[in-house]
mmCIF file of the N, C-alpha and C atoms, coordinates in Angstrom:
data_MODEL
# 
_entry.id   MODEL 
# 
loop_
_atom_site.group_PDB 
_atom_site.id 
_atom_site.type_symbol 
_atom_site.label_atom_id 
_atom_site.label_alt_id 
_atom_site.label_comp_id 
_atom_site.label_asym_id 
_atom_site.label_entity_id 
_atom_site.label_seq_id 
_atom_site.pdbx_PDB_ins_code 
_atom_site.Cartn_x 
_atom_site.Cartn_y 
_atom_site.Cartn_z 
_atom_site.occupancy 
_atom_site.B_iso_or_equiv 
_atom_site.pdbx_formal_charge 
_atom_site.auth_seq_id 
_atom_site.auth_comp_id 
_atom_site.auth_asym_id 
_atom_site.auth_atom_id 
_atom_site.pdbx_PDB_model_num 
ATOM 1   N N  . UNK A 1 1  ? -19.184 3.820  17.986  1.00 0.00 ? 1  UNK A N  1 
ATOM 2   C CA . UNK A 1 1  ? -18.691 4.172  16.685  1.00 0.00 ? 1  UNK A CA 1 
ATOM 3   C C  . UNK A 1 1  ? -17.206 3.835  16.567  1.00 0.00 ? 1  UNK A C  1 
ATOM 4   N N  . UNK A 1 2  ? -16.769 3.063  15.318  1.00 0.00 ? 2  UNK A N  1 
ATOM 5   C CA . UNK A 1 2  ? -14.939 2.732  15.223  1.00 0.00 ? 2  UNK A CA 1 
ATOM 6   C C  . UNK A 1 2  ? -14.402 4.256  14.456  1.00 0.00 ? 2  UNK A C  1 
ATOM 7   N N  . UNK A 1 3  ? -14.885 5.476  14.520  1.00 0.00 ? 3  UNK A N  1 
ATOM 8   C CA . UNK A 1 3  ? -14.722 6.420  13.627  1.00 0.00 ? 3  UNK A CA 1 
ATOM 9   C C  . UNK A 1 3  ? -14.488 7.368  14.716  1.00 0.00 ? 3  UNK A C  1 
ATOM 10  N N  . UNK A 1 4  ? -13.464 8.196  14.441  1.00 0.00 ? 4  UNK A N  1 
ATOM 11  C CA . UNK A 1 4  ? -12.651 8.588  15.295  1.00 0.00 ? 4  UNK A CA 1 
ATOM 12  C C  . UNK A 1 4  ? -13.496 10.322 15.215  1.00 0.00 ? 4  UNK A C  1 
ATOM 13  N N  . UNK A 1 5  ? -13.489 10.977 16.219  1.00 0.00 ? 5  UNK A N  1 
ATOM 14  C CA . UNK A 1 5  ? -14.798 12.020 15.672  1.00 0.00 ? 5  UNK A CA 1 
ATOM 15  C C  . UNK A 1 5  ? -14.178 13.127 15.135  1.00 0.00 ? 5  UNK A C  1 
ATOM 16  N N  . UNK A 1 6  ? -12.678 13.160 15.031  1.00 0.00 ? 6  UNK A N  1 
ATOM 17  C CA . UNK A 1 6  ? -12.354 14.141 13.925  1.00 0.00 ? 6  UNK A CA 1 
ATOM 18  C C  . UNK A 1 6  ? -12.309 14.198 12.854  1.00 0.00 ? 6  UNK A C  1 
ATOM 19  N N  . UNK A 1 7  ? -13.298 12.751 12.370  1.00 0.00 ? 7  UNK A N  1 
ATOM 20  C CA . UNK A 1 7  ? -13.160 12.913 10.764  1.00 0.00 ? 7  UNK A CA 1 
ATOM 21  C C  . UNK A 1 7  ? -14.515 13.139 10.501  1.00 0.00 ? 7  UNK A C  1 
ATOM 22  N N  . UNK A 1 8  ? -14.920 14.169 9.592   1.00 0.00 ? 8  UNK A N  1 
ATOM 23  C CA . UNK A 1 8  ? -16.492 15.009 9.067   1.00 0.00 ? 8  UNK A CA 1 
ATOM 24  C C  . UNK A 1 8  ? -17.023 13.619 8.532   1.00 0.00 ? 8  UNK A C  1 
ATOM 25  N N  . UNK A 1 9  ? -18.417 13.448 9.188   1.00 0.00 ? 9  UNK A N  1 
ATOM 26  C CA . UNK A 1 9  ? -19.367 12.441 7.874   1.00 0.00 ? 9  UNK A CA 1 
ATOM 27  C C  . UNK A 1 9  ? -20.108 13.305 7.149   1.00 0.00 ? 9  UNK A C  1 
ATOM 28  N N  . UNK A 1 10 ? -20.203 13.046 6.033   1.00 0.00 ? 10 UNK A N  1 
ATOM 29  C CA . UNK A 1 10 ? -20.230 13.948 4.544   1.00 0.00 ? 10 UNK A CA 1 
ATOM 30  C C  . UNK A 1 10 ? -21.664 12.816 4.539   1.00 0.00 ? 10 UNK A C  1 
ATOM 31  N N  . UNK A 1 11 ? -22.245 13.413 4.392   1.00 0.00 ? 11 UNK A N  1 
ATOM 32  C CA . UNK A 1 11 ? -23.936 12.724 4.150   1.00 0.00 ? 11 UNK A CA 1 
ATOM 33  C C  . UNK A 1 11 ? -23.918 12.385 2.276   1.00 0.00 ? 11 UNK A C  1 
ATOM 34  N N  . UNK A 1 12 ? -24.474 11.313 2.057   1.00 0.00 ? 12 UNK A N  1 
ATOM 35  C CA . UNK A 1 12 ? -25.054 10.592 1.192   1.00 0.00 ? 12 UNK A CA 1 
ATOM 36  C C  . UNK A 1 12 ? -25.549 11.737 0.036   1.00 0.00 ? 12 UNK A C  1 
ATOM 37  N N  . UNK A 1 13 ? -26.348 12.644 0.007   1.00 0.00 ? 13 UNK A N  1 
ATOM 38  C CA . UNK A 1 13 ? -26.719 13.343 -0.723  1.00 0.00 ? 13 UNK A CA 1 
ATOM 39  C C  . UNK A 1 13 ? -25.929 14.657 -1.812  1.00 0.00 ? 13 UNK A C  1 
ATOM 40  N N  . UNK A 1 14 ? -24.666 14.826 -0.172  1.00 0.00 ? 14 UNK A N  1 
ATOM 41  C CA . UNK A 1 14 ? -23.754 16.016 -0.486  1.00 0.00 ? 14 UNK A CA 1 
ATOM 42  C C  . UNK A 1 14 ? -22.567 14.917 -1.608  1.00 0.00 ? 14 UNK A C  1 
ATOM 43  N N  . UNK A 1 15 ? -22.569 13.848 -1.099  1.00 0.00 ? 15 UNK A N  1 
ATOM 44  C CA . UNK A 1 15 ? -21.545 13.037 -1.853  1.00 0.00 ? 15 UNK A CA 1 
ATOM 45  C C  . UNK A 1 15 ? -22.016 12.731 -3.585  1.00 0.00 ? 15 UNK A C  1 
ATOM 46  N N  . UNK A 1 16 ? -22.887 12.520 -3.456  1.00 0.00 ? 16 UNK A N  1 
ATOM 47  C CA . UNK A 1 16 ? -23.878 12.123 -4.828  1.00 0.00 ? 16 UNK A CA 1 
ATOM 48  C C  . UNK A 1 16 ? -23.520 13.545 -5.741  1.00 0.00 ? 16 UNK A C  1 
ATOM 49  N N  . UNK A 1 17 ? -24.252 14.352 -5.396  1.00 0.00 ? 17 UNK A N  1 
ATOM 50  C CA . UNK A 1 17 ? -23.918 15.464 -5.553  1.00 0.00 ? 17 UNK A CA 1 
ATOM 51  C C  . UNK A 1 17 ? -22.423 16.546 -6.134  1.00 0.00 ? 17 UNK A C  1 
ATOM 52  N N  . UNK A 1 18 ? -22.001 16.148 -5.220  1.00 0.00 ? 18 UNK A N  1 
ATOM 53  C CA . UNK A 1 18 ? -20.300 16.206 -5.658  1.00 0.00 ? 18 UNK A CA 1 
ATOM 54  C C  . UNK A 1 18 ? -19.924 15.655 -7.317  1.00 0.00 ? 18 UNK A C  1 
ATOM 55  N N  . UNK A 1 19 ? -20.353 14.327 -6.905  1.00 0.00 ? 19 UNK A N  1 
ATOM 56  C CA . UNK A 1 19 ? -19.945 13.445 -7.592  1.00 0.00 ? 19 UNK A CA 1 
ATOM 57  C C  . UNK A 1 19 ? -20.905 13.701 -9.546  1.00 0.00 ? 19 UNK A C  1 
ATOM 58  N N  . UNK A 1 20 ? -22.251 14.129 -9.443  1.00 0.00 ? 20 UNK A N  1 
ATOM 59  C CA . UNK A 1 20 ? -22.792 14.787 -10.262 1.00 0.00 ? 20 UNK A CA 1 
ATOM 60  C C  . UNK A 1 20 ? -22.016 15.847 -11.153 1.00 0.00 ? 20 UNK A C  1 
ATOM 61  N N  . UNK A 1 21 ? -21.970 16.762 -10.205 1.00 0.00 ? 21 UNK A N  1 
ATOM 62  C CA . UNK A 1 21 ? -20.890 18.118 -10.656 1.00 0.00 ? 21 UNK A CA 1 
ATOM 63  C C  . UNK A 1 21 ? -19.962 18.173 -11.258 1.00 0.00 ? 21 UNK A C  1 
ATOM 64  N N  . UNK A 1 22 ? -19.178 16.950 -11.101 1.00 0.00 ? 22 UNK A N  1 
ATOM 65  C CA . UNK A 1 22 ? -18.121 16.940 -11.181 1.00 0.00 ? 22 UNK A CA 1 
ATOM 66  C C  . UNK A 1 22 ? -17.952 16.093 -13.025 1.00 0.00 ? 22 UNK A C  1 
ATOM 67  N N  . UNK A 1 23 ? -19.210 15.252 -13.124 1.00 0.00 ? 23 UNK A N  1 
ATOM 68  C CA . UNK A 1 23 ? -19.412 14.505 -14.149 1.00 0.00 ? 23 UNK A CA 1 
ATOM 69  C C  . UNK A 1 23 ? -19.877 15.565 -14.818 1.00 0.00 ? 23 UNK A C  1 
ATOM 70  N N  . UNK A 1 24 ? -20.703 16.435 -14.526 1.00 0.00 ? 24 UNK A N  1 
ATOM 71  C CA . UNK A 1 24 ? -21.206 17.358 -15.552 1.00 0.00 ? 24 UNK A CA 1 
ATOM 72  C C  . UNK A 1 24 ? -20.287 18.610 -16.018 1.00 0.00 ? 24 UNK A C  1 
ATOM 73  N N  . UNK A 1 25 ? -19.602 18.887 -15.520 1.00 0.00 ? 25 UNK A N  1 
ATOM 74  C CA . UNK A 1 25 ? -17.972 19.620 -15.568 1.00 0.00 ? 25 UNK A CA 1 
ATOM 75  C C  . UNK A 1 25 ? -17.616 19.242 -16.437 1.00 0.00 ? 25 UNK A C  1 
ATOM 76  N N  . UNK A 1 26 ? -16.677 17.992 -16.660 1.00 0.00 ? 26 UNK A N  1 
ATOM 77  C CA . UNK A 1 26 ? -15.901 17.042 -17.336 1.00 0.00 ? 26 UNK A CA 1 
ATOM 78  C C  . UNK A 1 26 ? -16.691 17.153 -18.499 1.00 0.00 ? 26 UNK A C  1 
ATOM 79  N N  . UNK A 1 27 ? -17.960 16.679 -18.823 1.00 0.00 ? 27 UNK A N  1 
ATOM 80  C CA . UNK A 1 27 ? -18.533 16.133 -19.708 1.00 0.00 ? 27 UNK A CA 1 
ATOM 81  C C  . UNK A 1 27 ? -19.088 17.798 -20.970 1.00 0.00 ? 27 UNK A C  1 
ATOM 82  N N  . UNK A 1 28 ? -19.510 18.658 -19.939 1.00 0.00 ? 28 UNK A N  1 
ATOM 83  C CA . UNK A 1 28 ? -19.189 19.986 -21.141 1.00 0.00 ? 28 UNK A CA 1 
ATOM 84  C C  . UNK A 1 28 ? -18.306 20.389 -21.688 1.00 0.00 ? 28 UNK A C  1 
ATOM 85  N N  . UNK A 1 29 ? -17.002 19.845 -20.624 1.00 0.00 ? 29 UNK A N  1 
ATOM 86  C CA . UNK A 1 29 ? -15.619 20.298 -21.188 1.00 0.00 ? 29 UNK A CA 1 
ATOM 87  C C  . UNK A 1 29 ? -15.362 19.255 -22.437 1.00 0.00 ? 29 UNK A C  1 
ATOM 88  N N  . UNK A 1 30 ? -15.875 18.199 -22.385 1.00 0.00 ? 30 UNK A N  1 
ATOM 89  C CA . UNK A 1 30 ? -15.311 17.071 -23.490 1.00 0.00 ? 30 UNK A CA 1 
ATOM 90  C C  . UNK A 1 30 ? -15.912 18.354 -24.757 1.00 0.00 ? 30 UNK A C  1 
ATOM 91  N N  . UNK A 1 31 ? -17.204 17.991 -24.591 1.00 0.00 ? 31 UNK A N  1 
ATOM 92  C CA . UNK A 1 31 ? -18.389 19.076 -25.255 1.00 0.00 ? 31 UNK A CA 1 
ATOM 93  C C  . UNK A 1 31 ? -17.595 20.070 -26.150 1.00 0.00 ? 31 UNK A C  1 
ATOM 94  N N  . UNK A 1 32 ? -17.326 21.148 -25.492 1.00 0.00 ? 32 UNK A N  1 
ATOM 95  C CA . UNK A 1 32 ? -16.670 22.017 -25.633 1.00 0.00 ? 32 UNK A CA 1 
ATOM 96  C C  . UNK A 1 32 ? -15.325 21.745 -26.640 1.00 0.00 ? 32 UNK A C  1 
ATOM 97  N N  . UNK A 1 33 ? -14.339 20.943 -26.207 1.00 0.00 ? 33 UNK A N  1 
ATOM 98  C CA . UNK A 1 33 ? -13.053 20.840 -26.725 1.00 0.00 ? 33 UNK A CA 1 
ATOM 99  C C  . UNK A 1 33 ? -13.201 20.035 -28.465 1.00 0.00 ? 33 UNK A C  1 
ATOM 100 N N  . UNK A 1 34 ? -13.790 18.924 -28.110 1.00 0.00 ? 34 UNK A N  1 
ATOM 101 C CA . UNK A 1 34 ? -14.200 18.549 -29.088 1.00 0.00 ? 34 UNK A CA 1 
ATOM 102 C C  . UNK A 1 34 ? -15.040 19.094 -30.393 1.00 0.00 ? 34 UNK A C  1 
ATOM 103 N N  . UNK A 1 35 ? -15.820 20.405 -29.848 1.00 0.00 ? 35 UNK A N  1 
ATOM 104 C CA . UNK A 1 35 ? -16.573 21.329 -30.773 1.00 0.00 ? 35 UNK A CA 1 
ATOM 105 C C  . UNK A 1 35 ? -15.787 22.501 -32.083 1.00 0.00 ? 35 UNK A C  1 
ATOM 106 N N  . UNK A 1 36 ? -14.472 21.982 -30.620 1.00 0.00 ? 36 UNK A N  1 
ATOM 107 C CA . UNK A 1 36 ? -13.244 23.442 -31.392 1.00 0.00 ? 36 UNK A CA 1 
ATOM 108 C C  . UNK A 1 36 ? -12.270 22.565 -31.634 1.00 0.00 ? 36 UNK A C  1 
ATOM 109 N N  . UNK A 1 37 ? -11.948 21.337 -31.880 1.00 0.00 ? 37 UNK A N  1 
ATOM 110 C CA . UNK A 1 37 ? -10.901 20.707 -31.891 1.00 0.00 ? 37 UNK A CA 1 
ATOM 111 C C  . UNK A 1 37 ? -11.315 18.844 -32.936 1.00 0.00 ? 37 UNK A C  1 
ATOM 112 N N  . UNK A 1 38 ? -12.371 18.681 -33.759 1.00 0.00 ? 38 UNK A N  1 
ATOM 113 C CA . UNK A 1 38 ? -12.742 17.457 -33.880 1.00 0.00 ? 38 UNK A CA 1 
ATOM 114 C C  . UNK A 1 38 ? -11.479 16.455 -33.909 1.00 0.00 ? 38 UNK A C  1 
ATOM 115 N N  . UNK A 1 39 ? -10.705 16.899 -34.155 1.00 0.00 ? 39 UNK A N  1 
ATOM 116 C CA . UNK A 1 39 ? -9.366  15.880 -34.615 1.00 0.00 ? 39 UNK A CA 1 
ATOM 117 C C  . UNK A 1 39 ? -9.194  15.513 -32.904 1.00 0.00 ? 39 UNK A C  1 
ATOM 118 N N  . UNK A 1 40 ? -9.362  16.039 -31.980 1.00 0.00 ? 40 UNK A N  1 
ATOM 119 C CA . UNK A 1 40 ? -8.918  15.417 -30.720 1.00 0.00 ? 40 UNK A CA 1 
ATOM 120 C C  . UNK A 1 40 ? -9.763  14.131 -29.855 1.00 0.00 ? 40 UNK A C  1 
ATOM 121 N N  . UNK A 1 41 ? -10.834 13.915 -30.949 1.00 0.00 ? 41 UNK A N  1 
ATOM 122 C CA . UNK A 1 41 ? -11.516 13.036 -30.090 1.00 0.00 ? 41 UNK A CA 1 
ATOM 123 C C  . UNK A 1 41 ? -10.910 11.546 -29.744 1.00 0.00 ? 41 UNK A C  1 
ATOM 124 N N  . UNK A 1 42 ? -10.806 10.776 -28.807 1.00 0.00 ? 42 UNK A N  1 
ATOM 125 C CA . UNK A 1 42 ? -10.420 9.779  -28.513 1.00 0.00 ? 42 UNK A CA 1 
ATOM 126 C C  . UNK A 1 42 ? -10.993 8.248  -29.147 1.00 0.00 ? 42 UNK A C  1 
ATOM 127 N N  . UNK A 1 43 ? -9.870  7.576  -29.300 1.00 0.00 ? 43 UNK A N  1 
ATOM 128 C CA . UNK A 1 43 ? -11.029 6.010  -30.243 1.00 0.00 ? 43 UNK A CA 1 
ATOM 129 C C  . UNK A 1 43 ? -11.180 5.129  -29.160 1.00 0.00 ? 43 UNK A C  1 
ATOM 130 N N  . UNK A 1 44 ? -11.979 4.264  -29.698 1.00 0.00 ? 44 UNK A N  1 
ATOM 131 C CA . UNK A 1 44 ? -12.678 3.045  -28.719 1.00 0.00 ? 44 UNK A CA 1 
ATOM 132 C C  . UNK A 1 44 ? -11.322 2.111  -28.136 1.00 0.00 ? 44 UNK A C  1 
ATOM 133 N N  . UNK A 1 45 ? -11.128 2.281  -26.918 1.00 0.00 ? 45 UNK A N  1 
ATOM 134 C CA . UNK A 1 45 ? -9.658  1.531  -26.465 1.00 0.00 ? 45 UNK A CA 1 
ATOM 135 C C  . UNK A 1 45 ? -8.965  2.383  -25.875 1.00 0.00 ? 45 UNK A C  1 
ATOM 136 N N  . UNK A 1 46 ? -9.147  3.639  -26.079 1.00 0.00 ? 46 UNK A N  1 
ATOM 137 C CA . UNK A 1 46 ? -7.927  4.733  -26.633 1.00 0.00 ? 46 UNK A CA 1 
ATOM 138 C C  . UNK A 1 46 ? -7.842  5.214  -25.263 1.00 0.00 ? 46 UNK A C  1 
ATOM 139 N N  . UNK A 1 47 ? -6.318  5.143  -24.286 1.00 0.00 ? 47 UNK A N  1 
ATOM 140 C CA . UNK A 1 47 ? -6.455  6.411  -23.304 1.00 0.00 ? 47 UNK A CA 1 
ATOM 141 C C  . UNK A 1 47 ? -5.836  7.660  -23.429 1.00 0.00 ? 47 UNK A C  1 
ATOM 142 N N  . UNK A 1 48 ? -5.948  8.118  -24.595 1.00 0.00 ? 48 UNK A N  1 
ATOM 143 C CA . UNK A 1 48 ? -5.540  8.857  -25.116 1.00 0.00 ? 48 UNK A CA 1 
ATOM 144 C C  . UNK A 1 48 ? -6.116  9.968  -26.524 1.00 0.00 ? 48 UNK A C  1 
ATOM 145 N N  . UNK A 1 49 ? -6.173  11.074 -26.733 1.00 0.00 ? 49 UNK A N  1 
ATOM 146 C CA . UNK A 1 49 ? -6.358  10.835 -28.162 1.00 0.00 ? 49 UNK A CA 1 
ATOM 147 C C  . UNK A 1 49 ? -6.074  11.274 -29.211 1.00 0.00 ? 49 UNK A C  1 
ATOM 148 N N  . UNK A 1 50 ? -5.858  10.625 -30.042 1.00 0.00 ? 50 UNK A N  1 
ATOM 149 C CA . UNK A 1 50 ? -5.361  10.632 -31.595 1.00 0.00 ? 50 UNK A CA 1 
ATOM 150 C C  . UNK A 1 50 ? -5.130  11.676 -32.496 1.00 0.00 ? 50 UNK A C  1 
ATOM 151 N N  . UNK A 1 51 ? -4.409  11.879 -32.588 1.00 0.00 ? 51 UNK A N  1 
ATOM 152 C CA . UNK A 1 51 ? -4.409  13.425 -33.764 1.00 0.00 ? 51 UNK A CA 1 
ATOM 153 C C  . UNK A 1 51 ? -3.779  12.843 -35.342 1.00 0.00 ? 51 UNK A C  1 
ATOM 154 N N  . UNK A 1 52 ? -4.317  13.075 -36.332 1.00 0.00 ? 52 UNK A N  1 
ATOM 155 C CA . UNK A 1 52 ? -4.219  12.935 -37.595 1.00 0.00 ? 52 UNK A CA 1 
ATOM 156 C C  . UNK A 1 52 ? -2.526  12.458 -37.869 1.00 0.00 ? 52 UNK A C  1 
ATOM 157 N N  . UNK A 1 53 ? -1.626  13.212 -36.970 1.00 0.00 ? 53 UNK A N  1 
ATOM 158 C CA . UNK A 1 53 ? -0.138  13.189 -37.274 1.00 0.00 ? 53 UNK A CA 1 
ATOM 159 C C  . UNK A 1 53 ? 0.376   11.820 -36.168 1.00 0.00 ? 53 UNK A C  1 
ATOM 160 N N  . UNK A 1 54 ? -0.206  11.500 -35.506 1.00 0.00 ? 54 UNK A N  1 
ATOM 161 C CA . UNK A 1 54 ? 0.215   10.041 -34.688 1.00 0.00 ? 54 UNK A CA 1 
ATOM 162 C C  . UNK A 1 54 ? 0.717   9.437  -35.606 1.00 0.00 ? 54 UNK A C  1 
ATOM 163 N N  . UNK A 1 55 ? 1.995   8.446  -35.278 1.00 0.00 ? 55 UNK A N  1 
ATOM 164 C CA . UNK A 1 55 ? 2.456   7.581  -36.162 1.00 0.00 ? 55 UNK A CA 1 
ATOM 165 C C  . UNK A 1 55 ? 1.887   6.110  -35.195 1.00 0.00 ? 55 UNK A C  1 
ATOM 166 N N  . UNK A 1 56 ? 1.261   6.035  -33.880 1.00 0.00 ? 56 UNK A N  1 
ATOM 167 C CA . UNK A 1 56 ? 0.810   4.734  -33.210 1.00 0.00 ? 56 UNK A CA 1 
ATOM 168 C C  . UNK A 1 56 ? -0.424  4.434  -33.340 1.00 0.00 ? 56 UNK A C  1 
# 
């Protein structure tokens, strides 16, 4: 093995997983903010987003 044995291997499933959670987190929170906030939603391009008073 080139892997030095103090570093944890995190199995395939636990990683997926993680990685799930973490999308489904984010994605209620968009949910959420956007439900109480419509003016905050972001436009196509946008890394950012837009509020009615933007002058860009």
């Amino acid at each position: 093995m080139d892997i030095d044995q103090s570093v944890p291997e995190i199995p395939t499933p636990v990683s997926l997983g993680v990685i799930l959670v973490v999308l489904v987190i984010v994605t209620v929170a968009s949910l959420i903010k956007t439900k109480h906030d419509p003016s905050a939603k972001a436009h196509a391009g946008s890394l950012r987003a837009h509020h009615p008073t933007d002058q860009s």
